[in-house]
N, C-alpha and C positions, 0 to 999 in steps of 0.2 A: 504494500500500500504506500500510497505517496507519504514522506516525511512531511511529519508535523509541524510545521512551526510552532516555536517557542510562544506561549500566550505573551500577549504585547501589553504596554502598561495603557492604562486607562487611557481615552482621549476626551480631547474637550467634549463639553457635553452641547446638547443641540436642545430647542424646543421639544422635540418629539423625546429626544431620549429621555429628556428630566420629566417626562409626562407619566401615562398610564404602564406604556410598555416599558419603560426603564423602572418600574417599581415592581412589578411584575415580572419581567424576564431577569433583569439585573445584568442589563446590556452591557454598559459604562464597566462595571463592577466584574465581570469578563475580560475587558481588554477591548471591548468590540465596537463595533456601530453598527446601525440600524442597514446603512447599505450592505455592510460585509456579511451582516444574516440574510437579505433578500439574495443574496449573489452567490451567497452558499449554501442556500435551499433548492437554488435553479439547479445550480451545479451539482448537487445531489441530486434531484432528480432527475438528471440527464445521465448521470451516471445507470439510474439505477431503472428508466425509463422502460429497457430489455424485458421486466417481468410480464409485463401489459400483455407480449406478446408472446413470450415462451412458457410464461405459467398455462394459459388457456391451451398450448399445445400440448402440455405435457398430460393437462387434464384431460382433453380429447384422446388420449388413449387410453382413458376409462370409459370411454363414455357419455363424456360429460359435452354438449353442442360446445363450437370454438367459441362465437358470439355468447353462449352463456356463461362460459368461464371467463373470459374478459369482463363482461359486467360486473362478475362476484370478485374479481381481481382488482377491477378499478375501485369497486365500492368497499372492499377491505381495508385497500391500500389508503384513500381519504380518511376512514373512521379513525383506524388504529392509528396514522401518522400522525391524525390532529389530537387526539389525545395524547401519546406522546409527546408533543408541545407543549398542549395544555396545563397537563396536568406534571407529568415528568418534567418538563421543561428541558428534557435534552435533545442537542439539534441532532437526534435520528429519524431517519424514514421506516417505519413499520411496511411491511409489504407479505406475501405467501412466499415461506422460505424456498427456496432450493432444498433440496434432502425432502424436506415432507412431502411436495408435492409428489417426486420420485416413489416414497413410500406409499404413498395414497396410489395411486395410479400401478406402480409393474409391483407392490409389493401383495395390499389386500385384495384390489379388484382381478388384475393379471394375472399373478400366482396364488394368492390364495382361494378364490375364484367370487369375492362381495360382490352383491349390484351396488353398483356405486353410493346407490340413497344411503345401504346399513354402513358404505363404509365411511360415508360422511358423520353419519351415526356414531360410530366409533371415533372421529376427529372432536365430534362434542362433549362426550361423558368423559374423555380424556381430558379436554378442555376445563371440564369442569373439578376436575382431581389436578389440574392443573393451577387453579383457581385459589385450591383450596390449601395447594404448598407456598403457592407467593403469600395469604394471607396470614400464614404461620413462618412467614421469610425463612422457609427452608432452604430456596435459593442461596441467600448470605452465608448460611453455613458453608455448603456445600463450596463457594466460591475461593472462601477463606482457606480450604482446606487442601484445594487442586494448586501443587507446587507451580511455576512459571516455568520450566519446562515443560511440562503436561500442559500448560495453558497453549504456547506456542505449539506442541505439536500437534493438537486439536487443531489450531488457526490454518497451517500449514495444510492438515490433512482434507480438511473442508475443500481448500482453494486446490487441490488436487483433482478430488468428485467431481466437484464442478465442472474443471478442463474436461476432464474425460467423458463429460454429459456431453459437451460442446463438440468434442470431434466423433464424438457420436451421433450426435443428434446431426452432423455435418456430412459424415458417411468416410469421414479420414480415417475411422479404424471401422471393421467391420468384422464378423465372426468369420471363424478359420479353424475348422477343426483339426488342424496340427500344429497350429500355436493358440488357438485360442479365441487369438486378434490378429489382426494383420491390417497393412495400409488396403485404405480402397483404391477402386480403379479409378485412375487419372481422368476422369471424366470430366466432360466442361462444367456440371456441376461443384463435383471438387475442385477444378484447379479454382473457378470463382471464390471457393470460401478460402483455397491458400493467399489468391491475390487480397479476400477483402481482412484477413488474419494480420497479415502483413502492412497493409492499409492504416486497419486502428494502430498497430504497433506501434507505427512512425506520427502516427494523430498523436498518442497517446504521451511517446517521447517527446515530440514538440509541445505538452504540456495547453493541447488547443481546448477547450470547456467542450465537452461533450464530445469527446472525441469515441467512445463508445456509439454512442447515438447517430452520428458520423458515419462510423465505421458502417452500419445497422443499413443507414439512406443509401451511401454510394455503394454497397454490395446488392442490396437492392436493385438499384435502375444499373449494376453492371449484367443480373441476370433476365432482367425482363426480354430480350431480343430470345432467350433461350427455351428452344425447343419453336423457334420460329425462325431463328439462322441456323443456329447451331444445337447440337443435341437433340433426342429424344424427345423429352416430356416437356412440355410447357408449365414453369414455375412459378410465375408471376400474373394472376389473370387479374384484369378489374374487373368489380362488382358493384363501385359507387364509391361514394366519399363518405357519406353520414347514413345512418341510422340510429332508429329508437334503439332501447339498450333491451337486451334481451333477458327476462328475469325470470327466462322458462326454468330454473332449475332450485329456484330462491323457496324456501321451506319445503323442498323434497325431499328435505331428511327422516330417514325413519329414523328415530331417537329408541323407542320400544323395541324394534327386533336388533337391534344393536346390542339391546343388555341380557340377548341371549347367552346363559352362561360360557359355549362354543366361542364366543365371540369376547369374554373376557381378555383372555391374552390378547387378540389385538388391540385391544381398549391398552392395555398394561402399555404391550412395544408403542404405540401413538404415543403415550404418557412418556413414554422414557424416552422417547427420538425427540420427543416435541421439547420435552424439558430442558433436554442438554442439548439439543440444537440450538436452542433459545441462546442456554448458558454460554457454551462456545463461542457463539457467535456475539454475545456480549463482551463477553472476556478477550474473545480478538479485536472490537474495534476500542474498545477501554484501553485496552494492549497498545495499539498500534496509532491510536489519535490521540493518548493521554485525558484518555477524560474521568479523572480520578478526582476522590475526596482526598482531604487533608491526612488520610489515617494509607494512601495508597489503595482503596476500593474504588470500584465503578462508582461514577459518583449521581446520586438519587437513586440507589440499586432497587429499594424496595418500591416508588414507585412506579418504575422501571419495570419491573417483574410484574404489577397489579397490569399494567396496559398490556404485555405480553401475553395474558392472561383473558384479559377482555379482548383480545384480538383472536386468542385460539377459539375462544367461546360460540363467539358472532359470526367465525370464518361459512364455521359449517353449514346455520342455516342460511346463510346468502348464496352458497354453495359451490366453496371451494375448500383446499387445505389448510392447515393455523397460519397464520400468518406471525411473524417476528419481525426482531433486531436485524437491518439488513447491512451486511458490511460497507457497503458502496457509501452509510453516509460519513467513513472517513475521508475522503472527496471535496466537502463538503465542511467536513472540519480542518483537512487542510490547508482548506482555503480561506480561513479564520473563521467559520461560523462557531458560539461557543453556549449559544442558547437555542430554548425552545422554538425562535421563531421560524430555525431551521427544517422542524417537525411541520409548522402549519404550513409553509410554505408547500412544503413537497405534498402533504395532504390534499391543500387546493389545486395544486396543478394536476392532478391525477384528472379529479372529475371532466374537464371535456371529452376526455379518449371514454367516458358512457355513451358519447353520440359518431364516435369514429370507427368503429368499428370494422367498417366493411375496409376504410385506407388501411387500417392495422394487420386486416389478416392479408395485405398483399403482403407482407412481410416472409421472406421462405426461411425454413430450417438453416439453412447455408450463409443467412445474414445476421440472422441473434446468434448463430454460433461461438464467431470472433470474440462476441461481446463476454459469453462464457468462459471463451480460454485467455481474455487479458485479467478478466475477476479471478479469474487460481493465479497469475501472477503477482496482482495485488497481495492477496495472502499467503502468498510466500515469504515476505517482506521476514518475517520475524524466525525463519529458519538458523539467522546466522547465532541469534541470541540463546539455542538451549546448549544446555552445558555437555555437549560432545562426549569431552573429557572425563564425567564421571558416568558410568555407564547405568548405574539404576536410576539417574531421571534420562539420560539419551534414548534406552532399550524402549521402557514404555511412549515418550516422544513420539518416538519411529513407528514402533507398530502404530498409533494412530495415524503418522502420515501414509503409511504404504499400506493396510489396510482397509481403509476408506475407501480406495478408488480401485483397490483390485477386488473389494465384494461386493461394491457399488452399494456401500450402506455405513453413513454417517454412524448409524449406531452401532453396528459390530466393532469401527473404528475404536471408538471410544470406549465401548465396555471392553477389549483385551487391553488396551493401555493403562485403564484403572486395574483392572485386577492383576495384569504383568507387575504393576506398581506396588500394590501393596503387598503381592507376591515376594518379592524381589526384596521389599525390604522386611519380611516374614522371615525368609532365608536367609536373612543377612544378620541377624538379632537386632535391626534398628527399628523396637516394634514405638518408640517416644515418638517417630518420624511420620506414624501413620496419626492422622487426628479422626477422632469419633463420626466424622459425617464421612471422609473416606472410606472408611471398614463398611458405614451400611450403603456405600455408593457400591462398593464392590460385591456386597452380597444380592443386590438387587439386581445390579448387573450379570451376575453369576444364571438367577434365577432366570432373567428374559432371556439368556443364550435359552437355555432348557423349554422354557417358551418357547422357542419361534422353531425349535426342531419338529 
């Protein structure tokens, strides 16, 4: 992720700041100004603009119409962002994580065979056990207790999944049953997304605002001629600019046959992907933008975790995956934003793309690709920070970064890293090193492997 600048010392103040929103956000009292939050909301947003259109993809392979999961994406993405401002007052953008949707989609409906409705079902009563650990800041423990090498190599192993969704979802790796994976074929489809990969890279180096979003447009109109010059299939079709938002899928939750006993352990793994998705991915942008309290914690953790919370709740019946903490809006903090107004901005900007619709799914696979594989370089950022050198925080680290992306599950990731960890220091007689929310991270963890076999 882009370096942080150093919080700046206050500046003079203005009418606006010494008014409502300066008593309120605590602009001045940041280092900030009123411009540097509108310009680092945008800026977040445009980072993080890609979900609009690759959430509703990922959802259509449950099931779910394209147009209805953008609506439940875009209406997620406003709620939880502006609460997040609101109320947490920190400048993050809430949105439907990467990993859950993944999980929703090829874990309960694909593999394990949900209709979609029970397993949206399952993302609420989790939601609601979700609910119920931020209200007892279970979170904080649990935070306090994951050493800074385990934190990085969660960040690390995230931004890994992700790439690997992207040259997936791109057609750059494809199955091979004598390795596994292998490159796809040089098609003018792939060489597009190599050319528009390449594209953001050089947007992204030159430090241009939205260079993501960028990347997304010009990979775009370089395939529209495709499958009309060149290629095969026809990728890019128009259908119109605007439409009404489509809210066929909004209270189709079945919540009742969800709390089919059969259906408990999914209820559990949502609970425990949703929880420490959430976590990680707080602990990486806390990590990696410096947005800390005085004591070195994520700073407003607990109400931070109450919106995370109302976000998994409300996801399902609008009728998508929980939505979280999105890492993109270190972006956003890099570029001095240091309060909540960072959250409403990107909230409000969401709501037009309920009536774009039909522009957004010209969007192909091949173009939100790019945008996937520069977000796992962003979180790489903090690989260079765990400590190598001593091998019972590197070993657990590791397994979370190379775990992740070769079982294509954020939470397999994570639970062998906690248990390799408190393993490691079990066998080693450093049991002072393990603290009490550890030990029941790992037994919980122990448990949903056994779950999900």
């Amino acid at each position: 992720m882009a370096q942080t600048p150093h919080r700046r010392a206050a500046t003079s103040s203005t009418p606006q700041q010494d008014g409502a929103l300066e008593r309120y956000f605590g602009i001045r009292r940041y280092g900030s100004t009123l411009r540097t939050e509108l310009l680092a909301g945008l800026a977040t947003f445009l980072a993080a603009m890609y979900i609009i259109v690759v959430n509703p993809s990922i959802l259509s392979d449950a099931g779910i119409p394209f147009s209805a999961g953008l609506s439940a994406t875009v209406l997620i993405s406003f709620l939880s962002s502006l609460a997040m401002g609101l109320y947490a007052r920190n400048p993050i953008l809430v949105a439907p994580g990467m990993g859950m949707n993944a999980l929703f989609a090829y874990t309960l409906v694909q593999g394990a065979g949900l209709p979609w409705q029970v397993a949206l079902g399952c993302v609420f009563w989790s939601g609601v056990l979700f609910a119920l650990l931020a209200f007892f800041n279970v979170r904080k423990a649990i935070v306090e207790a994951i050493p800074d090498s385990l934190r990085y190599g969660i960040t690390c192993g995230i931004g890994l999944f992700i790439t690997f969704i992207g040259f997936k979802n791109a057609g750059f790796v494809v199955d091979d049953p004598a390795t596994l994976i292998s490159l796809g074929a040089l098609d003018p489809a792939l060489i597009t997304f190599i050319a528009g990969m390449l594209l953001t890279a050089v947007l992204v180096t030159l430090r241009v605002n939205g260079a993501l979003v960028l990347g997304i447009v010009i990979t775009t109109l370089v395939a529209i001629p495709m499958g009309r010059l060149w290629g095969t299939d026809v990728i890019v079709a128009w259908s119109g600019l605007a439409a009404w938002p489509d809210f066929s899928v909004m209270w189709q939750v079945d919540l009742w046959g969800a709390l089919k006993v059969a259906y408990w352990p999914f209820i559990f793994v949502m609970l425990f992907t949703n929880f420490f998705d959430a976590l990680s991915c707080f602990l990486a942008l806390s990590e990696a933008a410096d947005l800390k309290d005085d004591n070195g914690q994520p700073r407003n953790l607990k109400r931070s975790m109450t919106v995370d919370a109302f976000a998994s709740m409300i996801a399902a019946p609008l009728g998508t995956s929980a939505a979280q903490t999105f890492i993109e809006s270190g972006v956003g903090v890099a570029q001095g934003g240091r309060t909540g107004i960072v959250g409403v901005v990107c909230g409000l900007l969401f709501l037009p793309f309920l009536f774009l619709s039909p522009l957004l799914s010209l969007v192909p696979a091949i173009a939100t690709a790019p945008a996937l594989v520069m977000v796992g370089v962003f979180m790489l950022a903090p690989v260079g920070r765990i400590e190598w050198q001593k091998m019972d925080q590197a070993f657990p680290a590791f397994l979370a970064i190379i775990v992740m992306p070769l079982t294509y599950s954020i939470t397999l990731g994570i639970a062998f890293a906690f248990l390799s960890f408190v393993a490691i220091k079990l066998c080693t007689g450093r049991l002072a090193e393990i603290k009490p929310a550890m030990w029941v991270t790992a037994v919980l963890c122990a448990i949903m492997l056994v779950t999900m076999q």
